[in-house]
ROKE-726509 format. One record per residue: x, y, z of N, C-alpha, C in turn. Coordinates in steps of 0.1 Angstrom, whole numbers, plus 5000, padded with zeros to 4 digits. Atoms other than C-alpha are relative to their C-alpha. Layout:
REM residues N
XYZXYZXYZ/...
//
This chain:
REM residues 312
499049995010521248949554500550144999/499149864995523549249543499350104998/500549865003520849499533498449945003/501749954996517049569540499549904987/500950025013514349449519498750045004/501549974999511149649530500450114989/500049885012509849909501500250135010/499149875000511550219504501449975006/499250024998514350079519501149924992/499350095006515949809497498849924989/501050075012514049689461500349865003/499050105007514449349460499749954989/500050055018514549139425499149934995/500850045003511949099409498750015004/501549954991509149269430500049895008/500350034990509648999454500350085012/500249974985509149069493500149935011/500450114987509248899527499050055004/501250054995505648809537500149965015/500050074984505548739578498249914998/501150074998502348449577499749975014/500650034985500848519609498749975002/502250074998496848379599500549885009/499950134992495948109626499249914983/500450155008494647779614498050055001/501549975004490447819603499249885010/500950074995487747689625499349924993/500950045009485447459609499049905012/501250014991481847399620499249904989/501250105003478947129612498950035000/501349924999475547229609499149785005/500350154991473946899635498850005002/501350085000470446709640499850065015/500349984987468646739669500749875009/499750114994469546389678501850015004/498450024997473346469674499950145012/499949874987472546789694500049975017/499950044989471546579721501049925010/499250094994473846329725501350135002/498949914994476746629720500050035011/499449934983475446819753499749865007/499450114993475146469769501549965000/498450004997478946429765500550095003/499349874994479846779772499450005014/500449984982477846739807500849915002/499150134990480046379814501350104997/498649965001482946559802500550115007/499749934989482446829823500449985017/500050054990481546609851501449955003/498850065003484746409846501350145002/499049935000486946699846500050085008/500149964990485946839874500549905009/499750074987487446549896501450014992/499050025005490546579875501150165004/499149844997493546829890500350084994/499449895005495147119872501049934996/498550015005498347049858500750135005/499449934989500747159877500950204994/499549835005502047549870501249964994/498849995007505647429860499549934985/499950025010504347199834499350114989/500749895012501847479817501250094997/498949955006504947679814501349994992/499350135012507047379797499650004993/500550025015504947339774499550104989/500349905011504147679763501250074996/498049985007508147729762499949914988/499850105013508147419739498950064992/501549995006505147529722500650184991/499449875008507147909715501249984991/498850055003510347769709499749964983/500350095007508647539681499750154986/500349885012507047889665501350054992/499149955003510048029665501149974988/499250095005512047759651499149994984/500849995010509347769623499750104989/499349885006509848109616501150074991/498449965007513248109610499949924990/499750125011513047809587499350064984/500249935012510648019565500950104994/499549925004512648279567501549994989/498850055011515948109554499649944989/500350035013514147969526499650134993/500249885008513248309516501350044996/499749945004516048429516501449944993/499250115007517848109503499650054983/500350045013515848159472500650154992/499549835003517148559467501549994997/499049965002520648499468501150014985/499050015010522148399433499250144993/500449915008520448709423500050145009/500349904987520848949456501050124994/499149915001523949149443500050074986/500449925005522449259415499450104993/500849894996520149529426501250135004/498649894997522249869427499850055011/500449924985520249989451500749895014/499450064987521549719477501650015001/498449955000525149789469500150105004/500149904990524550149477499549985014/500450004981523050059510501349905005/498950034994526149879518501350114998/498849874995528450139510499650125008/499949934989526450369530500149965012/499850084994526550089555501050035009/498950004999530150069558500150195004/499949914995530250459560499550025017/500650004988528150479591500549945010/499550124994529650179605501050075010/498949924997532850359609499850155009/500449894994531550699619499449955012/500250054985529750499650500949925003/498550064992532950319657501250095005/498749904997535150649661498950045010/500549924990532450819680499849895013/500350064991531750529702501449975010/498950034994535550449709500950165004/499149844995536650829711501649974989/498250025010539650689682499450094989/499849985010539650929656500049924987/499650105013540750659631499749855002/501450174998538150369631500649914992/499750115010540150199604501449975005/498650084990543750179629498949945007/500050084987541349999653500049834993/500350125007540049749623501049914995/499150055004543049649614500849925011/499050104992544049489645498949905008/501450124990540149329652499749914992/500550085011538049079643499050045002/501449895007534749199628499249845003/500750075004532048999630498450034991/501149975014529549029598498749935005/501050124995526348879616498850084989/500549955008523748869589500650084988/499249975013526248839560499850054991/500250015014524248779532500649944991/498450045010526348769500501050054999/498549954998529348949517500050184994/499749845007528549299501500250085012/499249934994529449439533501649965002/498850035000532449219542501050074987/498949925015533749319501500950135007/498849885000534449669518500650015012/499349994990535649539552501149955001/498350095000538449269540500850064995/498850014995540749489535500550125009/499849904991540449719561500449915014/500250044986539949449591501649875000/499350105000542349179607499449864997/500650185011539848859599498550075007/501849994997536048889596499349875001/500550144998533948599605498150084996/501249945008530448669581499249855006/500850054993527348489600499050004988/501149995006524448409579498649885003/500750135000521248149588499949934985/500249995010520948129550501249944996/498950045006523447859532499850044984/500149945013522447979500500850164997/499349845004523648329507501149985007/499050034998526548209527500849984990/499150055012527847999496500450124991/499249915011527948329476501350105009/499050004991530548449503501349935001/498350115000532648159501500350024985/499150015014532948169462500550144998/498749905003534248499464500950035004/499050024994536348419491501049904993/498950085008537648159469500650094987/499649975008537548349439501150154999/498949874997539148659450500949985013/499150044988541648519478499850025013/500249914991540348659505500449915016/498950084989542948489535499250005015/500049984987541548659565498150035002/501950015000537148609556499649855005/499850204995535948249575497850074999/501750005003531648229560499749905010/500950084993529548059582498450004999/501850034996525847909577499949985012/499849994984525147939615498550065005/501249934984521848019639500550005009/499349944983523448189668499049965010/500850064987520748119690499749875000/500950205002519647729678501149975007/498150024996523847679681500450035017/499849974990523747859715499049895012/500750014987520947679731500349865002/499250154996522747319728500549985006/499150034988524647399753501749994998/498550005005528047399731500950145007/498949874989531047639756500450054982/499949895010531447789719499349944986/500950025017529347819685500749944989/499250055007532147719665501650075002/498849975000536047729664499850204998/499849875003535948069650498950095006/500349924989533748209675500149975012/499650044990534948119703499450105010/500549884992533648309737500650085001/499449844990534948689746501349994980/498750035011536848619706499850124993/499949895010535248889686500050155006/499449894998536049279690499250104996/501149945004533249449672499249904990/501150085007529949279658499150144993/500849945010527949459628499249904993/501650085004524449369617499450164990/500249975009523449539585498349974994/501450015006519549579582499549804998/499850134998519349239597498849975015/500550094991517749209629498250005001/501150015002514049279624499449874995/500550135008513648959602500349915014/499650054995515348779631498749945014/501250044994512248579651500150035015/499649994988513748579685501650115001/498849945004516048859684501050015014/499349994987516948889724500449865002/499650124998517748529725501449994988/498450015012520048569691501150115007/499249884994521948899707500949935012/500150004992521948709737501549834998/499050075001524648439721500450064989/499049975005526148699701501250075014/499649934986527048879735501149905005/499050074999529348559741500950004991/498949975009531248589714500750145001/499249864997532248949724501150015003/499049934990535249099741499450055013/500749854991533849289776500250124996/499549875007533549609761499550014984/500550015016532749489728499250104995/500749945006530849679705498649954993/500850065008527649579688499350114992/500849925007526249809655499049954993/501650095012522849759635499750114995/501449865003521149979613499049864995/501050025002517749899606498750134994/500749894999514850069593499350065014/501149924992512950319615498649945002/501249994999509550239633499750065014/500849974989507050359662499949895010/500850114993505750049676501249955012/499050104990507249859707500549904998/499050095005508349579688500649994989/498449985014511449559668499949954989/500250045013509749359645499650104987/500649915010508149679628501050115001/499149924996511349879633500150035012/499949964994513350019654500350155010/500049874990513350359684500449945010/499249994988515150449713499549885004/500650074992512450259734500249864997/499750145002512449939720501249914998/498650025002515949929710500749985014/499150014985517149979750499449875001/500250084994514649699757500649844995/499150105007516149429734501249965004/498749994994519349549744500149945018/500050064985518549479779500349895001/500850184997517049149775501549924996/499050075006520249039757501449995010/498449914992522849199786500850034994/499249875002523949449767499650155004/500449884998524149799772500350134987/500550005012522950069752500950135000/499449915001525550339739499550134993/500549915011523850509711498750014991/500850045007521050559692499550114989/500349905008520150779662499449954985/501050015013518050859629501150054985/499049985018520450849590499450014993/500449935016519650989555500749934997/499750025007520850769534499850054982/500149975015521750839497500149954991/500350145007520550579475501050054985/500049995017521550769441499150004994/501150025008519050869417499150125005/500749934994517851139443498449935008/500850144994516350829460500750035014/499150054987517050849500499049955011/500450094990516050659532500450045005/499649984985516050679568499649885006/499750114996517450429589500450055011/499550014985518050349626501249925002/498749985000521150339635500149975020/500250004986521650169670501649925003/498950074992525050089692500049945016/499950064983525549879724501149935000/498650084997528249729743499549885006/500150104986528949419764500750055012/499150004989529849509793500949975009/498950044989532949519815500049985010/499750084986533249299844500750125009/499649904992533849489877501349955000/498350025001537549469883499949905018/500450114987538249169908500850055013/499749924988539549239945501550034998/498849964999543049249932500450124988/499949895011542049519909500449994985/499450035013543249349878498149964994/501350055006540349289850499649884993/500050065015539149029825499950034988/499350025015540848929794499450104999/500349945011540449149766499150195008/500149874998539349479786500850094999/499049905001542349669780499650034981/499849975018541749629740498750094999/501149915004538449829743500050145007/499749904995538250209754498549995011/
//
């Protein structure tokens, strides 16, 4: 969604928190007779015997089924996770502190969109793109991008935080904002040649993710069908909090950030550490990462694909 929610970064309401439940499932033991002791290792000898004449399974299926078997976590994951943060939304906007972290947001945003494009004026480029808001929320970033951009298309797994998007798009007119409840990766792995009308492939022009992708279970598989929706050249921004560790789940650094980026085929432009200024003499540091899609080599007649001329 549009802002953080770990402590120090983003309060959220009510002292709630997102919890990741990663306990396995509990063993449970019998305390057994001598007689049941016997007969047990009598069946664990036949069953050993027995399964010693019985083959292996073959190498592709153990790899099917521990695909299915990830997939499944995954899918499990996320489902918590949108109920989390289904339950946050009629109350997400507010917290002041998450309004300030979108208007520094939006600052930053812009400042890695001029440095990345070499334009001076990051708000002539928005005005003739489409933005895509991945990890909406309740729009508190879009509020300060509709009327800067040509149409924003705001992504959220979360129909609870979606809907507060749409009713402000309804209630404040907003012509050129299209909300979508949407999993980019579930949506991508169907097999559909586009996620919906309004993402169409090579359609969007810059993608921003707003203290979003950490929560995200499979993040190089979600990146990995935002990367279709690009332009070649595209842009992709995130902040996130700062961590050490090699996976993105506990924040993100250089290292882990290129490798994400890899996995997704993108490449990696930028990467740096922000002071935010919460107000109150309250501030944060956040990671701050850019990557492109890359541009197709140019074909033997030297001409490129679509949409490479609109990016620097």
């Amino acid at each position: 969604p549009a802002a953080g929610a770990l402590d120090g970064l983003v309060r959220l309401r009510d002292g709630q928190s997102l919890v990741w439940d990663e306990s396995q499932p509990h063993l449970h033991a019998r305390v057994i007779g001598d007689a049941d002791a016997e007969e047990a290792n009598a069946s664990s000898s036949n069953s050993s015997a027995s399964a010693s004449t019985i083959p292996d399974a073959p190498e592709e299926e153990r790899e099917e089924e521990q695909a299915v078997g990830a997939q499944a976590s995954v899918a499990a994951q996320q489902a918590e996770v949108t109920a989390q943060w289904d339950a946050m939304a009629s109350g997400w906007d507010a917290d002041g502190s998450v309004r300030a972290y979108s208007k520094a947001a939006l600052r930053a945003f812009l400042n890695a969109l001029a440095a990345a494009t070499g334009e001076a004026d990051a708000l002539h480029l928005l005005r003739h793109w489409r933005v895509l808001d991945f990890g909406c929320g309740t729009g508190l970033l879009t509020e300060k991008l509709q009327p800067l951009a040509d149409t924003i298309v705001c992504v959220d797994v979360s129909p609870q935080m979606v809907a507060q998007v749409e009713a402000k798009r309804q209630e404040r007119g907003w012509a050129n904002v299209q909300p979508l409840a949407l999993d980019l990766a579930a949506q991508a792995g169907q097999g559909t040649p586009a996620l919906t009308p309004a993402l169409a492939p090579e359609s969007v022009d810059v993608a921003m993710a707003s203290s979003v992708c950490t929560f995200v279970p499979d993040l190089p598989a979600t990146l990995r069908a935002l990367r279709q929706t690009l332009k070649p050249g595209a842009l992709f921004l995130h902040l996130d909090w700062p961590g050490e560790s090699t996976s993105y789940r506990d924040g993100f650094n250089d290292a882990n950030a290129e490798a994400v980026y890899s996995q997704a085929g993108l490449s990696k432009v930028s990467s740096s550490r922000l002071e935010f200024d919460m107000g109150g003499g309250e501030k944060v540091t956040v990671f701050l990462g850019v990557a492109r899609r890359p541009i197709a080599a140019a074909r033997h007649d030297g001409s490129r694909p679509a949409g490479d001329a609109d990016h620097p």
